[in-house]
C-alpha positions as CSV (number, residue, x, y, z in Angstrom):
1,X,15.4,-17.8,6.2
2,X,13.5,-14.7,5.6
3,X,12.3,-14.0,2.0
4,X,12.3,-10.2,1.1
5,X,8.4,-9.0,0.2
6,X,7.9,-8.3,-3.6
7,X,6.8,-4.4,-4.5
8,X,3.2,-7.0,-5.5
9,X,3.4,-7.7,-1.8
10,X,4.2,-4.0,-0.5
11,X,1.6,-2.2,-2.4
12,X,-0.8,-4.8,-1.1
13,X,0.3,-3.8,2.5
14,X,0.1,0.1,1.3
15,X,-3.9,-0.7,0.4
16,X,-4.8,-2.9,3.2
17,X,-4.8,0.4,5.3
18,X,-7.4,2.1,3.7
19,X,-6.9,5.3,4.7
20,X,-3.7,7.1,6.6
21,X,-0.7,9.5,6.8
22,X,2.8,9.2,5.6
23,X,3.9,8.1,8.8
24,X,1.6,5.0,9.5
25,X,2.1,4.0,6.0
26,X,5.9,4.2,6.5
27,X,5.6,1.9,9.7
28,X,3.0,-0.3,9.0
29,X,4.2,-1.3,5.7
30,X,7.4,-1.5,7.3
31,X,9.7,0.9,4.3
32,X,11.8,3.6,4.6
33,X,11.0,7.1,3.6
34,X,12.5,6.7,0.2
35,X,10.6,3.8,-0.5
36,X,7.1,5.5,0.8
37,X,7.5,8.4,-1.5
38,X,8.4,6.0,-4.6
39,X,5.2,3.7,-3.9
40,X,3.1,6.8,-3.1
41,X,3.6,8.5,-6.4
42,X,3.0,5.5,-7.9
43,X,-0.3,4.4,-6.4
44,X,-1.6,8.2,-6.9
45,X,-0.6,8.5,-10.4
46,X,-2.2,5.4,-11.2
47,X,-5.7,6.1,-9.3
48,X,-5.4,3.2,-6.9
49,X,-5.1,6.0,-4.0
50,X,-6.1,9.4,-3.4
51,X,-4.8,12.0,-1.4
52,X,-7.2,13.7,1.2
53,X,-6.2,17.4,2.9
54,X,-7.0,17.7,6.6
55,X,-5.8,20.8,7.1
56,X,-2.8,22.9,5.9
57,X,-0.4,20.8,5.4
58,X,-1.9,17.6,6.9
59,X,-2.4,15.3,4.2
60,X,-4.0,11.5,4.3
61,X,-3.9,8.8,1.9
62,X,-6.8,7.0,0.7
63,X,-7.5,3.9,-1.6
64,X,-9.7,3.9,-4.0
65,X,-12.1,1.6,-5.4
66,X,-9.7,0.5,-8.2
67,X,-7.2,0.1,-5.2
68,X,-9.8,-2.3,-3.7
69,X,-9.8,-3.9,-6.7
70,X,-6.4,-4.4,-7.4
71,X,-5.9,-5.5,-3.7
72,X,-8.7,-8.2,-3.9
73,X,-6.7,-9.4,-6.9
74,X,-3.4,-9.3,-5.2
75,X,-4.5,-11.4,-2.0
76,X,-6.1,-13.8,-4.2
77,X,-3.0,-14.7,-6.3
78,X,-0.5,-14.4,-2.9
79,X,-3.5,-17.1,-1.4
80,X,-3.3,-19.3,-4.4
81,X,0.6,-19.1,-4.5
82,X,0.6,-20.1,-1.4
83,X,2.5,-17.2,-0.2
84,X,-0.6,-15.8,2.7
85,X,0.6,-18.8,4.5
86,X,4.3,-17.3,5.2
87,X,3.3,-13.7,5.7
């Protein structure tokens, strides 16, 4: 039976990218568009990404070094939960 990924889990996914665009955000973290927009104005308002302008309008999304952070400390408590294993 599949489990449903906690927001812990989804922001983790968010941050593992690094650095990208709304759309590869959206598909690689596997959310709808609602969802992306909810869990980008979250990240951004709490400093753990940035947003970086390409051009007009192009806009990327980067993490910063507290998103490192807070990811290092999210994979280590998934690990030790044992949840890494089923993901």
């Amino acid at each position: 039976m599949e489990r449903r990924r906690s927001s812990i889990e989804v922001i983790a996914d968010m941050l593992r990218l690094g650095e990208a665009g709304k759309t590869e955000i959206m598909y690689a973290a596997n959310m709808s568009y609602f969802q992306l927009k909810k869990y980008l104005k979250f990240l951004v308002d709490r400093g753990l990404i940035s947003e970086v302008t390409l051009g007009n309008p192009s806009v990327s999304y980067r993490v910063t070094p507290e998103g490192l952070k807070l990811l290092r400390s999210i994979d280590g408590i998934l690990e030790r939960l044992g949840f890494r294993e089923e993901l």
